[in-house]
Every structure is written in structure tokens, then in C-alpha cells.
N, C-alpha and C positions, 0 to 999 in steps of 0.2 A: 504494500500500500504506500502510496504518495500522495504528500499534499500538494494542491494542486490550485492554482489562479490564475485570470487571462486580464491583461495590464499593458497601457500605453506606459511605456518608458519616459520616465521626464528627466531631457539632457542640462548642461550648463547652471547646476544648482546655484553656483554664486551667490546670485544677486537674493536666493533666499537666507544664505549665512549668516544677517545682523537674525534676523526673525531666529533660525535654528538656535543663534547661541543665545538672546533673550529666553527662548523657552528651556532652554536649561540650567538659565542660571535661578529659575520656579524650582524650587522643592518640590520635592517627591512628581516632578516630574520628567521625560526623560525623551530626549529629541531623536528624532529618527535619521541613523545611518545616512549622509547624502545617496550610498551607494543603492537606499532600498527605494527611494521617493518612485512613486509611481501612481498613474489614477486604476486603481479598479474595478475593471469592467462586471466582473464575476467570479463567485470566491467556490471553486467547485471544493474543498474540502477533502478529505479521506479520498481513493480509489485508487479502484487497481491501475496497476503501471501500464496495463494494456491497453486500459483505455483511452491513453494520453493520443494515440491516434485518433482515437475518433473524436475526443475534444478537437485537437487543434484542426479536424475536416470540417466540423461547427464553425470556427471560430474563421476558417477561411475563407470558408463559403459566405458567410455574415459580413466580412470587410472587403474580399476582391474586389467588388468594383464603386469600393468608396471615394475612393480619391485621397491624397493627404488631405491635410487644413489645417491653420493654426488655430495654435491655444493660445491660451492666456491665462496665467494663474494673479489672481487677483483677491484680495480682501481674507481675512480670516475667522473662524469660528470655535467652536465647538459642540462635541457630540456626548451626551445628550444637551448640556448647556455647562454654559461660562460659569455658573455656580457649582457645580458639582459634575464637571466634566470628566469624562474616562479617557476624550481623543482631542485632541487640537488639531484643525485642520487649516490648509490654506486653499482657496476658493476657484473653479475652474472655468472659464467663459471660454466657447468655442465656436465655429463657424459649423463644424464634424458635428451630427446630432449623436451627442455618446448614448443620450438616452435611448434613442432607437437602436443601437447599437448593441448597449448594454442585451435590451430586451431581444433583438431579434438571437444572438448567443443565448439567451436562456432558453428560448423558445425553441431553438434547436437540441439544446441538450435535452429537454423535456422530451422531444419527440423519439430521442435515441435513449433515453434510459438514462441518462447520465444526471447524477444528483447535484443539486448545487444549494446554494445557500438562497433564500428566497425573500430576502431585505429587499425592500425598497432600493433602487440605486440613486443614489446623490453626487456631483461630480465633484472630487475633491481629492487631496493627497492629504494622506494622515501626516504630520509633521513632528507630533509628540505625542507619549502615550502617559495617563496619571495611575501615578504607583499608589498614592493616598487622596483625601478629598482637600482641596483646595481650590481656589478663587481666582478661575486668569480672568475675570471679564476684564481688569486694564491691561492686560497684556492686549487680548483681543483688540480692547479697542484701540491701540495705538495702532496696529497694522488691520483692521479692519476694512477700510479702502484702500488700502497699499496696492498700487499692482505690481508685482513682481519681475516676471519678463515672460516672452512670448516665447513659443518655439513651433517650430510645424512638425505635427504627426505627422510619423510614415508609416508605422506600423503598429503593430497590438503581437502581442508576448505571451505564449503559454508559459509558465514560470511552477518551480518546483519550490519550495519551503520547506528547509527542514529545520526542527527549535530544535534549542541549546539553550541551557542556562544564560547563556552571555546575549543571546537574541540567535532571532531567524539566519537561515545563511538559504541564501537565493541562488537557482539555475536556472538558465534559460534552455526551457526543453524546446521552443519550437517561435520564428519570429514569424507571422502574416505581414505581409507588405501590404498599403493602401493602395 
């Protein structure tokens, strides 16, 4: 069994760096790897390794003939709220419908048996995760309309997860091109 997610890659963190190191200088909170920032499209969970083929037929079939398109990461949040948040995210504006996107991937995994996680989708990169309950609504609101920087999607990522004490360690099993 492998854990399993399908994810636009987001390049040239930089310009999010002031934001990353503010949220970790938050107690008991803890900023996410540059190396892991990604929007996800679909969190398939658990499954066998066999399946990773027919995921990423899903996932191909759903983007071939999207086109790239830029993004735009912009404003920040949290999940469930600023008062007692689990997730701090930074905010994602696109040209690319990810929501149709998201959903046409799910709606094929559905049709092939393949199980996934069945959240609402919202477009966002988790940025930091809370180890205990604390208060970023000022953090949020300082970079809340901040826009970040643009990049243009070219593709979407079948990606492997495996934890570790220390955090997830990421592979890319399979890229779709737009």
C-alpha cells in the first residue's frame, strides 16, 4: 500500500519566504518544507501500488487537453479559522478552472473504483501546520491581501507520501502535462 495524491507543483517559493519564516517564528506552529508546497487537487489516501496506473490514466485523461494557465497565489487564511486553526494556508487565483479539474479527477476515480478522500476542494497551499491551539488571525491579517507571485501551470503530479517522525518525504510517481 501507498499513499497517494495528485498536485500542481508550485515553482520559485521565494517571494513566499518573509510569510514561511513569520509563521514559524508562531509557536506551536510549524511551516511547511519549501520543497513540499503544492495545490491539491485530490488526496487518494491508502492503495495498492497497482493502482497508481490507473490513477494517473484518470488524472491524464482529466488534464490533456487543458492547456497550461497561470496562477496566482495570493492572500492568506486558515482552516478551520484564525482562532483555532489546524492549517494556515496561502490563497490561489487562476485562469485553469482547478475546481472543475479537481472534480472531473474525482469523478473518474469514482467511476474506476479508486477511493479518495471526498472534502470539498478549496484552492490553496497549506503553508503551516498547528501542533497546539493558538491565535494567527494577525499573522493572517498582515499577509491576507498579499499577492505572492504568479507562475504558469504545466502540469499536475501523481505524488507518493510516505511519514516519518520528522515529516512526509515526497515522490513523484507520474507528471500529466497540460
Amino acid at each position: 500500500m501507498v499513499r497517494v495524491f495528485v498536485s500542481i507543483p508550485v515553482p520559485n517559493i521565494s517571494d513566499l519566504a518573509p510569510f514561511l519564516k513569520d509563521i514559524g517564528a508562531v509557536r506551536g506552529v510549524r511551516p511547511v518544507s519549501a520543497v513540499q508546497l503544492h495545490i491539491t487537487l485530490a488526496f487518494v489516501g491508502e492503495v495498492d501500488e497497482e493502482r497508481i496506473d490507473d490513477i494517473a490514466e484518470c488524472v491524464e485523461a482529466e488534464v490533456r487537453e487543458k492547456g497550461s494557465a497561470r496562477i496566482t497565489l495570493k492572500g492568506a487564511g486558515a482552516f478551520p479559522s484564525e482562532k483555532r486553526p489546524r492549517v494556515i494556508w496561502a490563497g490561489v487565483e487562476t485562469g485553469l478552472p482547478l475546481e472543475g479539474i479537481a472534480a472531473g479527477i474525482r469523478r473518474r476515480f469514482a467511476a474506476k473504483g479508486i477511493p479518495f478522500d471526498e472534502k470539498p476542494f478549496k484552492a490553496h497551499i497549506t503553508v503551516g501546520r498547528v501542533d497546539r491551539p493558538t491565535d494567527v488571525s494577525g499573522l493572517i491579517g498582515v499577509y491576507r491581501r498579499t499577492e505572492f507571485f504568479s507562475f504558469i501551470c504545466r502540469s499536475v503530479m501523481v505524488v507518493r507520501s510516505d511519514l516519518s517522525p520528522s515529516g512526509p518525504t515526497y515522490t513523484i510517481l507520474r507528471v500529466c502535462d497540460l
